[in-house]
ZAMINU-44499 format. One line per field, with one value per residue (C-alpha): residue number from 1; x, y, z; residue in one letter. Coordinates in nm, 3 decimals. Example, Ala and Ser with C-alpha at 12.3 -4.5 7.8 and 13.67 -1.06 7.14 Angstrom:
BEGIN
baro: (1	2)
px: (1.230	1.367)
py: (-0.450	-0.106)
pz: (0.780	0.714)
torgu: (A	S)
***
This chain:
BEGIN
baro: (1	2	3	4	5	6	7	8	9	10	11	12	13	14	15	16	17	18	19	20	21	22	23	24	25	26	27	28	29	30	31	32	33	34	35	36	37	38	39	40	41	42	43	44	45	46	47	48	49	50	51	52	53	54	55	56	57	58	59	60	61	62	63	64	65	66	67	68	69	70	71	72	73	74	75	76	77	78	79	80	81	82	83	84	85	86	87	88	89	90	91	92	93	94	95	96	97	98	99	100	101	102	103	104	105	106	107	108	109	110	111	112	113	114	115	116	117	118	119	120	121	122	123	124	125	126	127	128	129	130	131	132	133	134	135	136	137	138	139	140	141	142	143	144	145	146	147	148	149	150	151	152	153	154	155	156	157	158	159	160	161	162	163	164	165	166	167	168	169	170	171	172	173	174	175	176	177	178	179	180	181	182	183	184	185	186	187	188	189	190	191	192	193	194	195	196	197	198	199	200	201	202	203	204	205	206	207	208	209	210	211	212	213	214	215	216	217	218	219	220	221	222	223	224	225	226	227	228	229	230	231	232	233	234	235	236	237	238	239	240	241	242	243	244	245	246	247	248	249	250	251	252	253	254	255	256	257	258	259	260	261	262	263	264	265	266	267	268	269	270	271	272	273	274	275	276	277	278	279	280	281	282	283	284	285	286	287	288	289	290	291	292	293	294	295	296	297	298	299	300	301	302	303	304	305	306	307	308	309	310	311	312	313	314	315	316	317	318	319	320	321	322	323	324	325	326	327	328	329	330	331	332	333)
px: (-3.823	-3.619	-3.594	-3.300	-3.305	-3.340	-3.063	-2.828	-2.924	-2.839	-2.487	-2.379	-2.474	-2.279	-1.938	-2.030	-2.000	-1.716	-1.550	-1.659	-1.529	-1.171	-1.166	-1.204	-0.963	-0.707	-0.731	-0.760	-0.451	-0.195	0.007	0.337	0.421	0.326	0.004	-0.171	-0.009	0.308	0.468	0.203	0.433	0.811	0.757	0.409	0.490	0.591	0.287	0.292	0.644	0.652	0.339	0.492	0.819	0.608	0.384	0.654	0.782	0.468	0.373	0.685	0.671	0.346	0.519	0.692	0.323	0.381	0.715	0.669	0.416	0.626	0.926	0.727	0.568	0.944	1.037	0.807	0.812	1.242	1.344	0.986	0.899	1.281	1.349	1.627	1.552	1.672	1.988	2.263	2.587	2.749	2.500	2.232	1.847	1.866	2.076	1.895	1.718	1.391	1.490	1.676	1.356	1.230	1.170	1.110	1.443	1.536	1.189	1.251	1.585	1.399	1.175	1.441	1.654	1.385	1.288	1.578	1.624	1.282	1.301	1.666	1.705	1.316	1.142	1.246	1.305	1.076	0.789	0.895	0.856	0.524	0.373	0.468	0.343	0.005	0.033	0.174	-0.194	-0.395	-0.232	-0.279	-0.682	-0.664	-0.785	-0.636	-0.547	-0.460	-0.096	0.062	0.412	0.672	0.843	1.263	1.532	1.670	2.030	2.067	1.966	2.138	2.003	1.999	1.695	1.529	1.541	1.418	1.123	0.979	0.713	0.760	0.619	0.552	0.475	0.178	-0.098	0.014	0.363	0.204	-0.058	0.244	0.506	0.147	0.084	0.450	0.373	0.074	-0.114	-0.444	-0.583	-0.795	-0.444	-0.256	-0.530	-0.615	-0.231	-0.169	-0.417	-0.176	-0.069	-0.332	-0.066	0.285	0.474	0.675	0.967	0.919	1.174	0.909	0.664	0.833	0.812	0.415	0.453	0.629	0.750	0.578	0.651	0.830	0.566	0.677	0.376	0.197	0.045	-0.334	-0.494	-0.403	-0.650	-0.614	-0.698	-0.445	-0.145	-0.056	-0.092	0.199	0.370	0.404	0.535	0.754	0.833	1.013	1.441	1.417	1.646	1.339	1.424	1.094	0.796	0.439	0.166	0.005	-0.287	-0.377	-0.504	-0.499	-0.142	-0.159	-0.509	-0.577	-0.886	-1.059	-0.936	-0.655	-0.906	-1.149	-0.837	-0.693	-1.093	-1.040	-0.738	-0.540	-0.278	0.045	0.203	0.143	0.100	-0.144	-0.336	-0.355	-0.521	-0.862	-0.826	-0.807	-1.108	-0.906	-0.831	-1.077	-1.360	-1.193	-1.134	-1.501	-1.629	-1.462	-1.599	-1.917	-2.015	-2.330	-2.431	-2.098	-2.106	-1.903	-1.599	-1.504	-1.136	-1.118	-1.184	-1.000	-0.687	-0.631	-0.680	-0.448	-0.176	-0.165	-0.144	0.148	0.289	0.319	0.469	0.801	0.850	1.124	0.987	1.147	1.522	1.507	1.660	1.744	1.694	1.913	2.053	2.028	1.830	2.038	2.284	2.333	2.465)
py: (5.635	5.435	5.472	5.538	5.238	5.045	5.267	5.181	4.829	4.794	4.998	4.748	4.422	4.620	4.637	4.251	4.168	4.331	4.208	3.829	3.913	4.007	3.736	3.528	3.654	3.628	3.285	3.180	3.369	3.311	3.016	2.958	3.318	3.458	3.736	3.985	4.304	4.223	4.472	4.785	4.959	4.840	4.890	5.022	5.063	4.707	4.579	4.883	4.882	4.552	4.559	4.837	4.658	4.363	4.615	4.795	4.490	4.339	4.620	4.528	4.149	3.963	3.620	3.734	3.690	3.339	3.309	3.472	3.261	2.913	3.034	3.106	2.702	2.606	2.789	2.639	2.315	2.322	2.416	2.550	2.900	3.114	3.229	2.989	2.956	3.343	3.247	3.221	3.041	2.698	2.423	2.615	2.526	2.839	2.640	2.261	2.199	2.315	2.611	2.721	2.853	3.042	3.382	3.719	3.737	4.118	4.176	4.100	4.197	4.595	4.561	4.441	4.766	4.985	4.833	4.837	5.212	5.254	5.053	4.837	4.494	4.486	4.256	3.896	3.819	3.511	3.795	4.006	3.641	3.554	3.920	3.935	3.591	3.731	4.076	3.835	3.663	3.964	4.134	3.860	3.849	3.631	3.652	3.840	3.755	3.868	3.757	3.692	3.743	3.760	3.477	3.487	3.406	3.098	3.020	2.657	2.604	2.296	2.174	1.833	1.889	2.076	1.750	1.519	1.762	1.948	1.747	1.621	1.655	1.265	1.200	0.983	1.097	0.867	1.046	1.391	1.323	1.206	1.512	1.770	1.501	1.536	1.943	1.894	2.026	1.807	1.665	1.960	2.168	1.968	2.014	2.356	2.517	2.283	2.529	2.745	2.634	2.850	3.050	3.014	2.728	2.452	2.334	2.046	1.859	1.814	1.629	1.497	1.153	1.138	1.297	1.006	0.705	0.713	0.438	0.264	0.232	0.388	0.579	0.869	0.858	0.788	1.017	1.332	1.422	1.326	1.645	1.803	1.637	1.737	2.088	1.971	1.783	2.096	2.278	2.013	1.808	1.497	1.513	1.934	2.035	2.049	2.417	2.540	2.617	2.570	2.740	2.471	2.641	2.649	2.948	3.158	3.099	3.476	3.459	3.344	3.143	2.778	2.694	2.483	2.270	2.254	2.131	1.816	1.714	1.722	1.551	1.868	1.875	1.933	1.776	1.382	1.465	1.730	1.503	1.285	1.463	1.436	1.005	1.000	1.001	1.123	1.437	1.435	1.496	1.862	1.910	1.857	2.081	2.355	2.297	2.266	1.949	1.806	1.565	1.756	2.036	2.328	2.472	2.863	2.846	3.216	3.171	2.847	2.949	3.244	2.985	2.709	2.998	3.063	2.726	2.677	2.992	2.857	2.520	2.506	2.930	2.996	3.323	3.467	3.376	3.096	3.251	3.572	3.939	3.909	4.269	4.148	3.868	3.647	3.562	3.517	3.758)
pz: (1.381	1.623	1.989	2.149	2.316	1.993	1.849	2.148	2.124	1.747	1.769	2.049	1.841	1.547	1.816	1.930	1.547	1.465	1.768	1.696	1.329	1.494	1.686	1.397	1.178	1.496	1.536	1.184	1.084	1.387	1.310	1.506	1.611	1.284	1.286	1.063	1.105	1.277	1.165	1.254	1.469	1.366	1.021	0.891	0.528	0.494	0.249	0.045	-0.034	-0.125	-0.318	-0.532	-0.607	-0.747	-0.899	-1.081	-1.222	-1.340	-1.535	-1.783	-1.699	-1.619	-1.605	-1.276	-1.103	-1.172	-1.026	-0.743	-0.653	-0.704	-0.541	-0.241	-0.259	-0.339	-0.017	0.196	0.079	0.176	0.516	0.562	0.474	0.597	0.279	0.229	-0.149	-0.211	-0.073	-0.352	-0.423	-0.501	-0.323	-0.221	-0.341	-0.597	-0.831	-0.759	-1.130	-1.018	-0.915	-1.175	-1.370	-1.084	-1.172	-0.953	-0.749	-0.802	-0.661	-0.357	-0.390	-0.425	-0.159	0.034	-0.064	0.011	0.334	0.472	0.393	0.596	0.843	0.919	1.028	1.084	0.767	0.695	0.342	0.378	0.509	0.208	-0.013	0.134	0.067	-0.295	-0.332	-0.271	-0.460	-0.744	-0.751	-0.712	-0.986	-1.208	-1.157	-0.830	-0.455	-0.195	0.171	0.493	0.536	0.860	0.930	1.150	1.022	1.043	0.777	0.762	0.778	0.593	0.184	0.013	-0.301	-0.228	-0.010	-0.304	-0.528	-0.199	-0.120	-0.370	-0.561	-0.868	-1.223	-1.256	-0.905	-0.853	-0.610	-0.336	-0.324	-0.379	-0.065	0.122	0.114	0.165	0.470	0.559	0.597	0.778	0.453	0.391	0.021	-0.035	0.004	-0.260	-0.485	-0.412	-0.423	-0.736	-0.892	-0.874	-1.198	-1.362	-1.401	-1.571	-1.797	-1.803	-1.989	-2.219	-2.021	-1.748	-1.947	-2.281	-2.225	-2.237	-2.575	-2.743	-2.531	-2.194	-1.968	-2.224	-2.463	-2.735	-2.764	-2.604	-2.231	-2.305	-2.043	-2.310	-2.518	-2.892	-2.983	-2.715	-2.829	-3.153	-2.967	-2.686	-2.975	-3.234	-2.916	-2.779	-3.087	-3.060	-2.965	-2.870	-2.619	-2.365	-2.328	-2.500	-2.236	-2.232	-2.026	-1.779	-1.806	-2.164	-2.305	-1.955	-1.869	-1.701	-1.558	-1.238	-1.290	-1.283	-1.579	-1.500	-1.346	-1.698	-1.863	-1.620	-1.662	-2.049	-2.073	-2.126	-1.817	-1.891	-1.636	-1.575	-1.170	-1.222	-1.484	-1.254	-0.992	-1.206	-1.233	-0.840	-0.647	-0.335	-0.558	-0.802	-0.608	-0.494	-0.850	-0.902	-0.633	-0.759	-1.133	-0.931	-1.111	-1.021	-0.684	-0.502	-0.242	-0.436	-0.340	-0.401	-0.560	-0.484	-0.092	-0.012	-0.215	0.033	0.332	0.195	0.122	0.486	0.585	0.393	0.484	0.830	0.725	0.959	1.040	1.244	1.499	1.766	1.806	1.581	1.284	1.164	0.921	0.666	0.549	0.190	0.113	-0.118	0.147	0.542	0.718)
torgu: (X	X	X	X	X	X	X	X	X	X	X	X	X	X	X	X	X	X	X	X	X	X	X	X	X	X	X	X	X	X	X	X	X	X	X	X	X	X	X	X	X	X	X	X	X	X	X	X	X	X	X	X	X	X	X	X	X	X	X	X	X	X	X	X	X	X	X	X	X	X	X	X	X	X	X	X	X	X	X	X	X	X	X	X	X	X	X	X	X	X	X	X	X	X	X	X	X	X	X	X	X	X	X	X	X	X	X	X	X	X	X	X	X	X	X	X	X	X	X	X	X	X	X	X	X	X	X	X	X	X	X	X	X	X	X	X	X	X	X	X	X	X	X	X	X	X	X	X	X	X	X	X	X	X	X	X	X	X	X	X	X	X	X	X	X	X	X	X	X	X	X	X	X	X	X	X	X	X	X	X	X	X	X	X	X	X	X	X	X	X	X	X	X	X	X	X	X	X	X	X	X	X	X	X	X	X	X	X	X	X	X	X	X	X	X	X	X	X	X	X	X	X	X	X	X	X	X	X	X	X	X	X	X	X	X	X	X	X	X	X	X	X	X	X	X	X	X	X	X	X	X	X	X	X	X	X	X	X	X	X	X	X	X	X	X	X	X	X	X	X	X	X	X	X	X	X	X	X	X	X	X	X	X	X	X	X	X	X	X	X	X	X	X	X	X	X	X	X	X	X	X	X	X	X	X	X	X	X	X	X	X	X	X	X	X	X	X	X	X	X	X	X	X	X	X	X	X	X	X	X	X	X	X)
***
């Protein structure tokens, strides 16, 4: 049996851990006024309101994991992470082209509804964004995370800056590194959150020109697998509209998962700037940690997904006075 004095002993080095532990998660999840459990006092049903609106939704619609997850990115990536892609009307980044696909915009609309009922002029839409994002990804087989919040609505969303920020689906590698850089987000980000793309589709539109004339060729872009394209061809064939969609993920378009990863190494992206991720050392090589290929220290997709989302959930959050609570989060008040 133990002494007591072992007993005391063991109890404090249990607090001292658990203490260290806190300490931890404080400064890994503050960022720029935001923090883990901002809401505790103000509004202490926040996460399981919204996790119920995004529940409730999903259970009729699984694609809206998907969206909710890219219209938080497309948030973040304009104006930083305010929210400013919910806002609607003429202009605004909801209607720049793409946009227009996003999909999950009555869910925060709910939570919105029912938040305000519980607690008024307390929870930022962009909070509300952010913590569906996440709920989005568990219910779809994927991590989960400790968000922070606190962040504030933003007042400004013009579509121009939409087209000029978000990244592209041809962009090389050099102008992908270059608008993560421009976010303070590293390599290891771009290639980690482009894995987000495990889940969802894309229209043909995106990617028909390395189906049939790519670069001018007249032929198909060669990094697709021979055996892939007659796949993307029967599903995009040649003159469609470019309406049709296709899961970037083939085969687990609804399952968060390495997949997406497996596929850009066999030649089976989708897009030609996610292909191109694998024929980049610079990116390749985090692609290859987390297939755990041989000769490479491994990489847990799981784990550093969470991290990266929290990074970019602090890229440019207005706190404080800077920005406001919208009362409804498709327009300013």
């Amino acid at each position: 049996m133990a002494s007591s004095s072992n007993r005391v002993s063991a109890a404090a080095l249990f607090l001292a851990i658990m203490a260290a532990a806190a300490a931890v998660m404080v400064t890994t999840v503050h960022g720029q006024g935001t923090r883990v459990g901002f809401y505790s006092t103000t509004c202490p049903r926040v996460e399981t309101i919204v996790r119920s609106a995004v529940q409730s939704r999903f259970n009729s619609d699984s694609t809206v994991a998907a969206g909710l997850l890219r219209m938080h990115f497309h948030d973040c990536f304009v104006q930083g992470c305010d929210g400013s892609v919910l806002i609607s009307g003429a202009g605004t980044e909801r209607t720049a082209i793409p946009n227009l696909s996003l999909n999950g915009f009555t869910v925060i609309d709910d939570a919105k509804t029912q938040l305000e009922a519980a607690c008024p002029g307390v929870v930022s839409c962009a909070d509300i964004l952010a913590l569906a994002a996440r709920d989005a990804v568990v219910l779809a087989n994927g991590p989960t995370w400790a968000v922070p919040t606190g962040r504030r609505d933003g007042r400004i969303s013009v579509a121009q800056e939409a087209l000029d920020n978000l990244p592209g689906p041809s962009d090389s590698v050099d102008s992908q590194i270059q608008k993560f850089t421009d976010r303070n987000l590293s390599v290891q980000d771009l290639v980690t959150l482009t894995g987000g793309h495990t889940l969802g589709t894309a229209s043909c539109a995106t990617f028909n020109d390395r189906l049939f004339n790519y670069q001018g060729t007249g032929g198909p872009d060669p990094s697709i697998a021979a055996a892939f394209l007659p796949t993307l061809r029967s599903f995009c064939p040649q003159n469609n509209n470019g309406a049709a969609r296709v899961a970037m993920d083939t085969g687990s378009q609804n399952r968060f998962d390495t997949s997406y990863f497996t596929n850009i190494r066999n030649g089976r992206g989708v897009l030609e700037s996610d292909q191109r991720l694998w024929s980049d050392n610079r990116t390749g090589n985090f692609v290859r940690r987390y297939l755990g290929l041989s000769g490479l220290l491994g990489l847990t997709f799981n784990v550093e997904f969470g991290r990266a989302m929290v990074r970019m959930g602090n890229v440019g959050v207005r706190t404080g006075t800077n920005g406001e609570i919208r009362r409804v989060c498709s327009a300013v008040n």
